[in-house]
N, C-alpha and C positions, 0 to 999 in steps of 0.2 A: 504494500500500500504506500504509494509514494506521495511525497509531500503536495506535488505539484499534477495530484491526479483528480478527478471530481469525487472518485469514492473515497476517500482522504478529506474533502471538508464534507460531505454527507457524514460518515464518522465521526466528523470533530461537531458538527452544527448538533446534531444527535446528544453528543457527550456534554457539551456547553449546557442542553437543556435541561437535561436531566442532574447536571451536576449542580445549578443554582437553585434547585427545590430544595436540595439536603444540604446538613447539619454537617460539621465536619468527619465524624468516623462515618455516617454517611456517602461523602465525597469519597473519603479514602479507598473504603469497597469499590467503590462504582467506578472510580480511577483505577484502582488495583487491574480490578476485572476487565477495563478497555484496554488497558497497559498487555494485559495478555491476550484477549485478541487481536490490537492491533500487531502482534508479534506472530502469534496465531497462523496470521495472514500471508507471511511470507513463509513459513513452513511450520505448522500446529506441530511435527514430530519434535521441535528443539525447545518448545513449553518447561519438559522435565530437564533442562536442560539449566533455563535460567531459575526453576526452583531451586535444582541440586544446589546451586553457586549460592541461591538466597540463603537455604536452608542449612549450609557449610561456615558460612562465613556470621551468618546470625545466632550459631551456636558458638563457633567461637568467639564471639564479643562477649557472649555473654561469661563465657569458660573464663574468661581474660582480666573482664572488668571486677570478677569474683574473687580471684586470686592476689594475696600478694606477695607469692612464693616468687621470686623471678624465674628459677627452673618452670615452674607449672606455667608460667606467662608465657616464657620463650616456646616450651613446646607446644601450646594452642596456637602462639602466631605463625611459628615454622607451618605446622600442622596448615593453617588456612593458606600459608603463600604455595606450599608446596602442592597440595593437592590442587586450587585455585587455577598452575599455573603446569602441573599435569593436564589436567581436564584442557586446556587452552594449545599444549604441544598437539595432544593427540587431536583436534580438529584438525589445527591451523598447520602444523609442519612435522604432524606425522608422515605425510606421502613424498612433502620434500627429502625430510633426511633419510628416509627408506631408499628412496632414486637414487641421491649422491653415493650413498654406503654401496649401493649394488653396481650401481656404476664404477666405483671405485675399486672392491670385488670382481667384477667383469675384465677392468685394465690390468689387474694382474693374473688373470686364467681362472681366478675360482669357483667362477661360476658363467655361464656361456650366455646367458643373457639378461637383463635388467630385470629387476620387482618393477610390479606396477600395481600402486596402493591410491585410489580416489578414495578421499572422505570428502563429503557435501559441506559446504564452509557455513558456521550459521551467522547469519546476519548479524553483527555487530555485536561479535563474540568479545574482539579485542575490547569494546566501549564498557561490557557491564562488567568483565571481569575486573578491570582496573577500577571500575566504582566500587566492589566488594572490596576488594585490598587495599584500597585508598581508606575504607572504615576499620576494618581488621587493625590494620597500621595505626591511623589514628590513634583506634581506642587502648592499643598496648601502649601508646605514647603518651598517653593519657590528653589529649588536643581533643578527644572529643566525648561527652559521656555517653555508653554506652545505651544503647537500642533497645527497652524492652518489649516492644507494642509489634509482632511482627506482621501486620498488614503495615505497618509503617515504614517499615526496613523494606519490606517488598516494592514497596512502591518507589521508594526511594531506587532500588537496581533497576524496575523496569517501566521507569514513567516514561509513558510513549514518545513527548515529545524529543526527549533525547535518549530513546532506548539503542540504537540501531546505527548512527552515525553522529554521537555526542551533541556538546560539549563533554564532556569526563568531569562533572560533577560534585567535590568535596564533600564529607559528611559536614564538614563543617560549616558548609554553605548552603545543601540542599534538605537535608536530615531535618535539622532544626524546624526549617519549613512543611513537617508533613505532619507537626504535633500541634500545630496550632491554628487557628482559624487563619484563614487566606485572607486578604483586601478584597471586596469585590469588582469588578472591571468598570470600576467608573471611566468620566471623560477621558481623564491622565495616561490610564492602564490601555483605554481602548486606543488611544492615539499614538501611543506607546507600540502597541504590540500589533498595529496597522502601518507603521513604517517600516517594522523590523520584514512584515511578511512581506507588503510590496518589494521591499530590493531585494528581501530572500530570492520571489519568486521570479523576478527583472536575472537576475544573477544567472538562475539556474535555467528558465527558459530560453531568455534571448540569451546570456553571455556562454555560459556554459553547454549548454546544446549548440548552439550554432558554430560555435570555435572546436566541439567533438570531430565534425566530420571533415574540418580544416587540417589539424592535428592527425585523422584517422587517414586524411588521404598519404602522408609523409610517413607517418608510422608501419603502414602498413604496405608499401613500394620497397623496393631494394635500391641499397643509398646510390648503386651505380644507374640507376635512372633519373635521381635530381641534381639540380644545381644548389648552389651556394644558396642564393638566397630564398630557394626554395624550403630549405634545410631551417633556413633564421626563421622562416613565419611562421611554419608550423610546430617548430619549439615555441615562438610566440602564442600561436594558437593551444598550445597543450597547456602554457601556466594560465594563460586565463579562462581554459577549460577547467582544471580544477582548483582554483581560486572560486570562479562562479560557480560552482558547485558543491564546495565544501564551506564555503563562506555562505553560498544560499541556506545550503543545509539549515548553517547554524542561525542563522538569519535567522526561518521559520521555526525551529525548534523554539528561539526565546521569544518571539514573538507569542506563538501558542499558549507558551507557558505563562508569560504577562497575561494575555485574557483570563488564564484560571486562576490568577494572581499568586503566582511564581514567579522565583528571579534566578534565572539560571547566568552560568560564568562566561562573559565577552569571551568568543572563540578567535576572533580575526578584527585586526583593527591596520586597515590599508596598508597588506604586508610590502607589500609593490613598490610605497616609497620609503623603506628600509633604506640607511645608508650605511649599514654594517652587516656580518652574520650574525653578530647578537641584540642587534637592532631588529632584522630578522626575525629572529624567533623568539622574538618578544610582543610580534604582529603575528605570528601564524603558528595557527593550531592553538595558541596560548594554553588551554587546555592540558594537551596531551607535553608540551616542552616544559609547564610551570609541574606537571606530576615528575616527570624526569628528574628534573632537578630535585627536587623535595626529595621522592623516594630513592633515588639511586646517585645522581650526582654527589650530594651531599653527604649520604650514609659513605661513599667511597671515599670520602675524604674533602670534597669541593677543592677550596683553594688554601687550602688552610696547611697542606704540608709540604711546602715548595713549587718550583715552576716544572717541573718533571712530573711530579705524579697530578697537577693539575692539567698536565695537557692530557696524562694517561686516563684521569677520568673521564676529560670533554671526548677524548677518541670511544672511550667504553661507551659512554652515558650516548652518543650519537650512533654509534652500531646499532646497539641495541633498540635505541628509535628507529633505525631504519630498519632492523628484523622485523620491527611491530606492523612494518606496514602491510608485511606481507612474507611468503617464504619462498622466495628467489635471491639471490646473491646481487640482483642487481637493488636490491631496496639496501644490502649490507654494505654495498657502495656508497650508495645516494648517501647513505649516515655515514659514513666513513669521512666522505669528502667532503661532511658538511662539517666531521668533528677537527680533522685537518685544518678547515679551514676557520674554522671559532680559536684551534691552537695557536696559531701561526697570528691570525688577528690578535691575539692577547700577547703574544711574544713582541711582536713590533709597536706593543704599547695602544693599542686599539680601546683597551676595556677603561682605560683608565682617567679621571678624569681633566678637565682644560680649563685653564684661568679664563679663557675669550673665546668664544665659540666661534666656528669655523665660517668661512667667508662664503658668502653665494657661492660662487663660482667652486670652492673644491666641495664645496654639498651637491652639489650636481655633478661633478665627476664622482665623488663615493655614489651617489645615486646610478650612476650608471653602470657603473663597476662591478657594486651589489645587484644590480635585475641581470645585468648580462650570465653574472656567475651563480646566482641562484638559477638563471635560464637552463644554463648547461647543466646542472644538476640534474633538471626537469628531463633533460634527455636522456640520462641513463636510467633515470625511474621512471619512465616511458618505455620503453626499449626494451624488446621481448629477450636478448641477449644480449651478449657482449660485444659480440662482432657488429651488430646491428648499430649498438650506441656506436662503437669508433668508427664504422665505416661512417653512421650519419656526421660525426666530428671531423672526417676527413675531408666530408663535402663540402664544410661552411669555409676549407679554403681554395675551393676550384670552383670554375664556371659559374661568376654570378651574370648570368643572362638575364635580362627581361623577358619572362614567359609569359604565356596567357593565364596561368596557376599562380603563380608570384604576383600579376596585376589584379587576380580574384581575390587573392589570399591580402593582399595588403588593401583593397577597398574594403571588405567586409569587415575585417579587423578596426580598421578605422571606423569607417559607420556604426558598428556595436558596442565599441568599447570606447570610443572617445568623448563623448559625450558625458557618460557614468565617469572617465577616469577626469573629464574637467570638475565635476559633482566633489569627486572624493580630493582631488586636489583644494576646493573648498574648504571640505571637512577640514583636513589636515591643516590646514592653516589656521581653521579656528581652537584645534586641538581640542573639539568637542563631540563625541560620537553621537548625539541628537543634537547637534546644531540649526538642524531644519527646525525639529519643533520647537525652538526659541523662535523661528520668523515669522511675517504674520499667512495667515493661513492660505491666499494667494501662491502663495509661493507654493507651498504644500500641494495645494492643489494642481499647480501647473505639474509637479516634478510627478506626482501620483496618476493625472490624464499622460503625461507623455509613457511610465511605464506602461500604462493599460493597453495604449496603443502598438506599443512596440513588442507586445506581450503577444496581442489579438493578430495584427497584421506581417508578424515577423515571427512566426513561430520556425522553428528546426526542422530542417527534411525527414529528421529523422530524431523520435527523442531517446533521449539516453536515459539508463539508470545513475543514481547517484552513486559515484567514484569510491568512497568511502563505505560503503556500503559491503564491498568486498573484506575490508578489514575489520 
């Protein structure tokens, strides 16, 4: 059931009604029980699947918060990261490491030909499992008190607007919110969670669907058939394919959640004009890089035991983001090269701070520096192999011809995105993420008519599912 689908607000318009007749444990049920259809929906067989996690990790809170043996403590939390994060191998990268192993077996005689092991991926397994161990963790840290009410805990893993492709949630930020009465959607809330959806849905229909088949025609050619700058648009066309996409996601998930009057965690704030990689990843994904750090950067050591084992943790702590995305070597890249390049930024004195801020002019050379080299990234985590990403890197330095593909690929790109990327250069100057709703409602309304119509009259040849979706 996707965001940007009709039976998706039939479902929500449905949920909304029903949910403002009742009382809060009321609501909770009746959110609980939507939370699992709407999950339901994309495969009823993985239901037992986000019980188990609920029912593993809400036992161990409980085991945790009871204890204050620290042996008894450390083995409930072991206990909930360890199984948590079995149950997550065996979906996600049980068939990858079975391949590589047998493949590897295979090259030295042991066996004459490969395993081949499919498991069905479940929808946004990576998303709720880190919501449980993000509370597990917590609550041994004692940051959050423990969960006793378990429709609350439940709803808290599988609240639909961010069950399937986040934000990634904190107990400490979303929890609290399921024990106590909600706001209800007044003017504020409604106008609130009616910006968030329109550029959700502006993102994901026009930006992110129609840059899909731009991105898909390059990705999917062998790089000895295009040109150079064939190669540059449709790596263009792929970051704001999942920019628009992953940023709509998150759009509409907080938006949703504002009408039921919830406030879920900013996922993306205009990564694009980043002028660093930890500039970067302080705009993208927010989410999933602020859990990084908390949980794993940090516990390794952060910065706190010299400049060697801080680069070894930004190299760990960015691998390991890029396993999460997926189980192919090239996602262990994409983090590789991103933790490489956060190392090598903090070496040359990047993290640290400046008496005078930097002049126009070298802000917009970092600006450029950063999209181009976040760009490149984008094309080995694109890239069905390895050969494929270097052969496409090979091409951005031969034959930049004017083709009739390159004059398509750079009008549309233009027409789609430029308009929205003058919108967000706005924003970013006002350094206000509702800056609209402070102007008077004119405005609003223009920028609200122009999505609708670029929504109605400019839909995608062809629409895609949401990107993240897969992780």
């Amino acid at each position: 059931m996707w965001f940007n689908s009709f039976g998706f607000w039939l479902f929500f318009g449905l949920v909304v009604l029903i949910y403002s007749r009742l009382r809060l444990a009321g609501q909770n049920r009746w959110l609980l029980a939507a939370s699992y259809f709407f999950y339901g929906c994309f495969d009823w067989r993985f239901l037992s699947l986000i019980l188990f996690c609920t029912v593993l990790n809400y036992h161990a809170g409980i085991k945790i918060a009871a204890s204050e043996d620290e042996r008894h403590r450390k083995f409930w939390i072991g206990w909930s990261i360890v199984i948590s994060l079995i149950v997550l191998g065996i979906f996600k990268y049980l068939g990858f490491f079975t391949h590589e192993l047998s493949a590897l077996l295979q090259s030295f005689g042991v066996i004459d030909t490969p395993w081949v092991l499919h498991l069905m991926l479940p929808a946004g397994i990576s998303f709720f499992t880190f919501h449980a161990l993000s509370y597990t963790i917590d609550v041994y840290r004692r940051d959050t008190p423990v969960c006793r009410s378990f429709v609350e805990f439940a709803l808290f893993i599988s609240f639909f607007p961010q069950l399937v492709a986040g934000p990634i949630n904190r107990s400490t930020l979303l929890l609290p919110q399921m024990g106590k009465p909600r706001p209800p959607c007044d003017a504020a809330r409604f106008k609130e969670g009616l910006y968030l959806v329109m550029s959700g849905l502006f993102l994901k229909v026009v930006v992110a669907d129609n840059m899909a088949w731009l991105a898909g025609h390059v990705f999917s050619s062998s790089p000895e058939s295009l040109g150079g700058l064939e190669v540059l648009l449709g790596v263009y066309a792929f970051a704001f394919q999942i920019y628009g996409d992953f940023a709509g996601y998150s759009s509409i998930a907080c938006g949703t959640a504002c009408w039921l009057g919830f406030d879920l965690a900013v996922n993306f704030r205009r990564p694009y004009f980043a002028i660093s990689p930890q500039d970067f990843w302080q705009r993208w994904h927010i989410s999933l890089s602020t859990w990084l750090r908390d949980y794993l950067y940090i516990p390794l050591g952060g910065n706190r035991q010299g400049s060697l084992m801080t680069y070894r943790n930004l190299m760990l702590t960015m691998l390991l983001g890029g396993l999460w995305h997926g189980a192919a070597w090239t996602f262990v890249v994409w983090g590789g090269i991103h933790g490489l390049w956060l190392a090598v930024h903090r070496a040359l004195g990047g993290g640290r701070r400046k008496d005078a801020p930097d002049s126009v002019g070298l802000v917009l050379v970092k600006w450029l520096v950063t999209f181009h080299l976040v760009c490149l990234t984008w094309l080995v985590f694109r890239a069905e192999t390895f050969a494929q990403a270097w052969g496409l890197m090979l091409r951005l330095g031969s034959d930049w011809s004017w083709t009739a593909y390159a004059q398509t690929s750079l009008s549309l790109i233009g027409f789609f995105l430029l308009p929205w990327l003058v919108y967000e250069a706005w924003v970013e100057r006002r350094k206000d993420d509702y800056a609209l709703l402070k102007t008077p409602w004119v405005w609003r309304a223009a920028l609200y008519v122009y999505l609708t119509l670029m929504m109605l009259f400019f839909p995608p040849p062809v629409p895609a599912e949401f990107i993240y979706f897969r992780f």
